[in-house]
C-alpha positions in Angstrom: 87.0 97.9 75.1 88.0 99.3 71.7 87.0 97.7 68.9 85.6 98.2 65.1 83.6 101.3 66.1 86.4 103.0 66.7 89.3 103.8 63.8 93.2 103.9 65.2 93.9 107.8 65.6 95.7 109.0 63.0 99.3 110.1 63.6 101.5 111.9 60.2 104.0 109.2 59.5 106.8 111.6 59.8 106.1 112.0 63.6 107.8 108.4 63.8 110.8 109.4 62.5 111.4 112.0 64.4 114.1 111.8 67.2 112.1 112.7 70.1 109.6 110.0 69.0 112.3 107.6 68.7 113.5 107.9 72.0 110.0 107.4 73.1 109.4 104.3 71.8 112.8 102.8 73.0 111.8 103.9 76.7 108.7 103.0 76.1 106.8 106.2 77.3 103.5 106.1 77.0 102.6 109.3 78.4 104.8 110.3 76.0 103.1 108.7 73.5 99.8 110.2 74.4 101.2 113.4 74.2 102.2 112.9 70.7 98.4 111.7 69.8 97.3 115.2 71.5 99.8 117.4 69.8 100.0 115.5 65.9 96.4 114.4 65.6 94.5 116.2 68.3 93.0 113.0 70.3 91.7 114.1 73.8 91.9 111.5 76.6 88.7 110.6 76.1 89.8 109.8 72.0 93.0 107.6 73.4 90.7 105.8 75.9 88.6 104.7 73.5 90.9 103.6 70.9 93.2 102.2 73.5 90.2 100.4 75.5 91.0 102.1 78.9 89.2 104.6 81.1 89.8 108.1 80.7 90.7 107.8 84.1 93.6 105.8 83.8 94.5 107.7 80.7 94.7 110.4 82.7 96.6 109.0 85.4 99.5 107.6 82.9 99.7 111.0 81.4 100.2 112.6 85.1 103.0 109.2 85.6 101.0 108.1 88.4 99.9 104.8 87.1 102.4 102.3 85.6 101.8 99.9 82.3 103.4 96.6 82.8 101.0 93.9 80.7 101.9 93.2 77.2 98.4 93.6 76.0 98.2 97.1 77.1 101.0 98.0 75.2 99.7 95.8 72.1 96.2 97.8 72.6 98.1 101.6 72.8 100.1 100.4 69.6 97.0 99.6 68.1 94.7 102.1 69.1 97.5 105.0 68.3 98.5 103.3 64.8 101.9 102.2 65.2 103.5 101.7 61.9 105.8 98.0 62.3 109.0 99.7 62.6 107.4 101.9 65.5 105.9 99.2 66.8 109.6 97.5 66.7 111.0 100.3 68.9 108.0 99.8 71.1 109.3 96.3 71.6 106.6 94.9 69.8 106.5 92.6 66.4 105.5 94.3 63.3 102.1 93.3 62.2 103.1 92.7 58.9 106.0 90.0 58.9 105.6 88.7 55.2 105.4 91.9 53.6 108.6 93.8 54.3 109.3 97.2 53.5 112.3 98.5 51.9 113.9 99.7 54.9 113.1 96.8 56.9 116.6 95.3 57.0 117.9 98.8 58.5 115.5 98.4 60.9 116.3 94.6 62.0 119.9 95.9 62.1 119.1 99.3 64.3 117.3 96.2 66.4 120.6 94.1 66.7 123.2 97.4 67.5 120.5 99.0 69.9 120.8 95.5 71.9 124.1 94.9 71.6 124.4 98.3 73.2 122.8 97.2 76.3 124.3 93.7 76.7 127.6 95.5 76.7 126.5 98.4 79.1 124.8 95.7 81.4 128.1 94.2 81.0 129.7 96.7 82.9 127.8 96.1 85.9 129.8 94.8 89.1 129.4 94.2 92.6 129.9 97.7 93.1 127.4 99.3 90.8 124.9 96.6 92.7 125.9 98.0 95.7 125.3 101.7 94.2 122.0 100.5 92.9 121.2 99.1 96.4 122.1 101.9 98.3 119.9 104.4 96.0 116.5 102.0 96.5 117.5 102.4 100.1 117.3 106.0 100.2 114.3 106.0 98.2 113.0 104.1 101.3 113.9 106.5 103.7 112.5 109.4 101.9 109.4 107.8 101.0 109.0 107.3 105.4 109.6 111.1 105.4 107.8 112.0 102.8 105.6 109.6 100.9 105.4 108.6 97.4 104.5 111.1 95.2 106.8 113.5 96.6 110.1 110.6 94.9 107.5 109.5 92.4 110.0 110.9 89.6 113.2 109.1 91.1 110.9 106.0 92.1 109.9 105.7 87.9 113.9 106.2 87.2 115.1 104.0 89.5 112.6 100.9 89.0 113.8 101.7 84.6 117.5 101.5 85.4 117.5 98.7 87.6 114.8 96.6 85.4 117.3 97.6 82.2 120.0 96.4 83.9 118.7 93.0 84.8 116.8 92.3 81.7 120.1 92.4 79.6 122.6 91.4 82.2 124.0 88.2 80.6 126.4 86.8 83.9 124.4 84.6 86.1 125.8 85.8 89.4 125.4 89.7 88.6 121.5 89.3 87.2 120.7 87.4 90.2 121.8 90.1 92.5 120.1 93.0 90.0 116.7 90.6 90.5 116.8 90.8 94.2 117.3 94.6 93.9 114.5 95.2 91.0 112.5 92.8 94.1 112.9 95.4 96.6 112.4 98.5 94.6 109.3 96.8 92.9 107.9 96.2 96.4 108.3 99.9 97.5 106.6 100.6 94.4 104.1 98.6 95.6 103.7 99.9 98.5 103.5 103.3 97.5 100.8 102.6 95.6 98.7 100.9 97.9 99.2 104.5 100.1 97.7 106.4 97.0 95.4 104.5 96.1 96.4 102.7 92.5 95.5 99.5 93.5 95.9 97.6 90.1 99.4 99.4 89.9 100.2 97.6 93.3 99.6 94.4 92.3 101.4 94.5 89.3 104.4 96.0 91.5 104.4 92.8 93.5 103.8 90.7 90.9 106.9 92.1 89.5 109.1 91.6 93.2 107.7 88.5 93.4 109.2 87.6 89.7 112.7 88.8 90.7 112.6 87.8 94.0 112.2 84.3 92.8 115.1 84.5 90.4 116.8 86.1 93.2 116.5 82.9 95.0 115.8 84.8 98.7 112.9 83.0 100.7 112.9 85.9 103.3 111.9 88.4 99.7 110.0 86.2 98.1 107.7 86.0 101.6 108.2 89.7 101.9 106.9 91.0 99.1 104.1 88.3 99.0 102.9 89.3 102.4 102.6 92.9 101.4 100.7 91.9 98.3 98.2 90.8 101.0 97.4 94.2 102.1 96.3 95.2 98.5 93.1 92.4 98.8 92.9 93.9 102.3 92.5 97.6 100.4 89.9 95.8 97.9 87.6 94.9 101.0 88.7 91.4 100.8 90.5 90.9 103.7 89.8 87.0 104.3 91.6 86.5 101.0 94.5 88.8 102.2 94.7 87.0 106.0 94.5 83.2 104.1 97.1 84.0 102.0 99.3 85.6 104.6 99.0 82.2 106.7 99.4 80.1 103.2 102.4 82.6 102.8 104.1 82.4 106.8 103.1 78.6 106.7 105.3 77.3 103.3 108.4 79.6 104.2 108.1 79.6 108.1 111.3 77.4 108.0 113.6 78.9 105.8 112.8 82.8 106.8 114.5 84.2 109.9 113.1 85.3 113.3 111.9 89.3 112.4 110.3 88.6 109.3 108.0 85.3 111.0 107.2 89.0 113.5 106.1 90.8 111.0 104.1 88.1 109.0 102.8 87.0 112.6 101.3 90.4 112.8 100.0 91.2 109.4 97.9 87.9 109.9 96.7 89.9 113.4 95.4 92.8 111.2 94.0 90.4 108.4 92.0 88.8 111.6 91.1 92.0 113.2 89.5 93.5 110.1 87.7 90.4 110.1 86.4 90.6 113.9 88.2 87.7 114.5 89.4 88.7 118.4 90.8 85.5 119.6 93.1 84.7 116.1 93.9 87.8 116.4 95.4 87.6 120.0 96.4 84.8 119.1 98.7 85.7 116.2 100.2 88.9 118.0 101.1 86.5 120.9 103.2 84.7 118.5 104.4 87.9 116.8 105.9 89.2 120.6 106.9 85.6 121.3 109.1 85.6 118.0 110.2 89.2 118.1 114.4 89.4 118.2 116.5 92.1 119.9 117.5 94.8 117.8 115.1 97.0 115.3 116.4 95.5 112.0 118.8 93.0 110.1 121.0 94.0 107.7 120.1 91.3 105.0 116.8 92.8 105.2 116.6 96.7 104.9 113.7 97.0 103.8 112.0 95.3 107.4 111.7 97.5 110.4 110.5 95.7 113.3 110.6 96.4 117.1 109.5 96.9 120.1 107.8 100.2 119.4 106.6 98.5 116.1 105.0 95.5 117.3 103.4 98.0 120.3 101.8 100.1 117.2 100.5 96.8 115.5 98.9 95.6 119.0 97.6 98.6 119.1 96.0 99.8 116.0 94.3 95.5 115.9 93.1 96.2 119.4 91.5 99.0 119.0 88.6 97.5 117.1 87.8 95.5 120.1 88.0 98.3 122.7 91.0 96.6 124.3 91.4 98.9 127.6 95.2 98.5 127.2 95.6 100.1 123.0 96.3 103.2 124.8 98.7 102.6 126.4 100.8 101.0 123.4 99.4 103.3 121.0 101.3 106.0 123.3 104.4 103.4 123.7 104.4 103.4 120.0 104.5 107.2 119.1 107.0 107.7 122.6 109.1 104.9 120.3 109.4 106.6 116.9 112.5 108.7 116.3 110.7 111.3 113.5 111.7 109.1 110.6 108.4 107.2 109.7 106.0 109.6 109.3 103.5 108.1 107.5 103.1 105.4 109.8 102.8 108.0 113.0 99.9 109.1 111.3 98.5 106.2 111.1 99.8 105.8 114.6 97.8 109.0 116.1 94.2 107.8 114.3 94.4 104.4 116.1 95.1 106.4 119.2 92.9 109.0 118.3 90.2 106.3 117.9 90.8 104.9 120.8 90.7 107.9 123.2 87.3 108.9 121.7 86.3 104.8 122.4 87.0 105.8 126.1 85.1 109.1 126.5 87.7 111.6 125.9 86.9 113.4 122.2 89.1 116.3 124.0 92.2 113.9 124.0 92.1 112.6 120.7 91.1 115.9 118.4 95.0 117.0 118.5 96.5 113.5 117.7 93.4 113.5 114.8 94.7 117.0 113.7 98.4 115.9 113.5 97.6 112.4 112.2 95.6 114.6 109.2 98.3 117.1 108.1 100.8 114.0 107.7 98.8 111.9 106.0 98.3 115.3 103.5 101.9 115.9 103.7 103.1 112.5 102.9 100.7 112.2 100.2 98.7 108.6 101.4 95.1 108.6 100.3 94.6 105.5 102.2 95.1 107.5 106.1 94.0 110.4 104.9 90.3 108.5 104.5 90.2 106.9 108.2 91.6 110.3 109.4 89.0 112.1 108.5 86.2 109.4 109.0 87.5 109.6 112.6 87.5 113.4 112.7 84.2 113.9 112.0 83.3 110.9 114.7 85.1 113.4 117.1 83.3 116.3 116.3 80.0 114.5 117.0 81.5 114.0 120.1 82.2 117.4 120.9 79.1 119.1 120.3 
């Protein structure tokens, strides 16, 4: 943690003054911060770890704008490991450290503070059903790229999309209006989230949900609020906790199991399967997919919940991939149903698809069988960019080529 030992870097005062520097402190950039500490005073990321109290890991990552700052006492620590002066700090959106001592300019400053949110009362002001709709229809797409192509290939219009949306919503004045921007900053956040899980940035997940889970409360939607809290789940099931993930996915489908429709109760059915078949737990498992096929509705989605896909072909994957760790003779079978099923769109989860099945052909004998759905299952995992099948890909490739010689 930083502390006495080490003194604030030391940044020319002019640098603050400067437009560029401005504009980075209003959009509170911190990579573009750390940038400034590298160019004007010559800190490495090991220099702004230090003073910042992070890992020169993470600085790293927020310089690359692969790892998002959301807790206040970051920022607090950045301002005060980089040496903010107060009226820095102020365009951070931060309080001066210095309140009974003001400088000559400070009024200016208080003013530039009351114009610069004026501002963007009145431009959340012009915010209507329509722009919601527009703003809706963009996370959406997002979606449907990040199923083609992962994450970090929209990482640059996921970090634009979650700013506009969050600006709109936290100065959006009209009740009705900010509670529709809330439920879309609740669905973006959760892709976020989800994203992240897929790469890896598993503090950057949580705080993604715990952001949907915010807005999704002020939205007022059940069905989100379970959502989002469900997928939260799978980040303790990442951490190697996964009876913490499967209790709070029961706590989660128990409390809202009345007030969220059929498709979602599906999908939270069989998220508590996986939670019990990481666990070994066969007959819970069994149990809970039995009540996931049992609740299933016709159709693949609902149109108040875009951001759920569950079917047929779904719920066969999810049989199969929990199945498959108890050398069910049938997780072929679906696992084949399941891929037959997909229409070229999800391809991040037909990797994940072709290393169950791959798994489970070498289970029964045929290493022969499952090396080409291994080798396809590895080049989209690579191509969509998820850390997280790229590492039980190749686990199970090198299990197949045991096999072979």
């Amino acid at each position: 943690m930083h502390g006495s030992a080490f003194a604030p870097i030391k940044i020319p005062a002019e640098v603050w003054g400067r437009e560029d520097s401005r504009e980075i402190l209003k959009n509170r950039d911190v990579a573009g911060l750390f940038k400034l500490a590298a160019k004007y005073a010559g800190a490495s990321q090991v220099d702004i770890g230090a003073a910042t109290g992070m890992s020169q890991g993470r600085v790293s990552r927020i310089s690359r704008h692969q790892s998002h700052i959301t807790e206040l006492d970051v920022y607090e620590r950045i301002a005060t490991g980089l040496g903010l002066p107060d009226h820095a700090r102020m365009l951070f959106g931060l309080a001066p450290l210095d309140t009974a001592s003001p400088t000559g300019n400070q009024d200016d400053h208080h003013q530039e503070q009351s114009e610069e949110l004026t501002a963007r009362i009145e431009a959340a002001a012009a915010i209507d059903p329509t722009m919601v709709m527009i703003l809706t229809t963009d996370t959406n797409n997002l979606r449907l790229m990040d199923r083609r192509l992962g994450g970090i290939a929209i990482a640059d219009k996921m970090r634009a999309q979650i700013s506009h949306v969050e600006d709109a919503h936290r100065h959006a004045v009209r009740p009705g209006i900010r509670a529709q921007l809330a439920h879309v900053l609740a669905e973006t956040a959760s892709l976020a989230g989800w994203q992240a899980i897929h790469t890896g940035a598993l503090n950057d997940a949580w705080n993604h949900y715990e952001h949907a889970k915010a807005a999704a409360r002020e939205a007022d939607d059940p069905a989100l609020i379970a959502y989002v809290s469900g997928e939260q789940a799978y980040v303790l099931m990442e951490l190697g906790r996964p009876a913490e993930g499967t209790e709070l996915l029961q706590y989660i489908h128990a409390t809202y199991r009345d007030r969220i429709p059929a498709r979602l109760r599906t999908w939270m059915s069989a998220a508590e399967a996986e939670g019990a078949a990481i666990l070994g737990d066969e007959t819970t498992c069994r149990t809970a997919l039995e009540q996931a096929a049992a609740l299933l509705p016709d159709g693949d989605a609902d149109p108040d919940m875009p951001y759920l896909s569950v079917n047929a072909h779904h719920l066969a994957r999810w049989r199969g991939s929990c199945l498959v760790r108890f050398g069910d003779p049938g997780t072929v079978e679906d696992l084949r149903s399941a891929l037959a099923g997909m229409d070229g769109t999800y391809n991040r989860a037909e990797s994940g698809v072709r290393c169950d099945l791959g798994h489970a052909l070498l289970a029964r004998g045929e290493p022969d069988a499952a090396q080409p759905h291994i080798q396809r299952a590895q080049h989209l995992a690579t191509m969509t960019g998820s850390s997280r099948q790229r590492r039980r890909v190749e686990e199970l490739a090198r299990a197949v080529s045991r096999s072979l010689r």
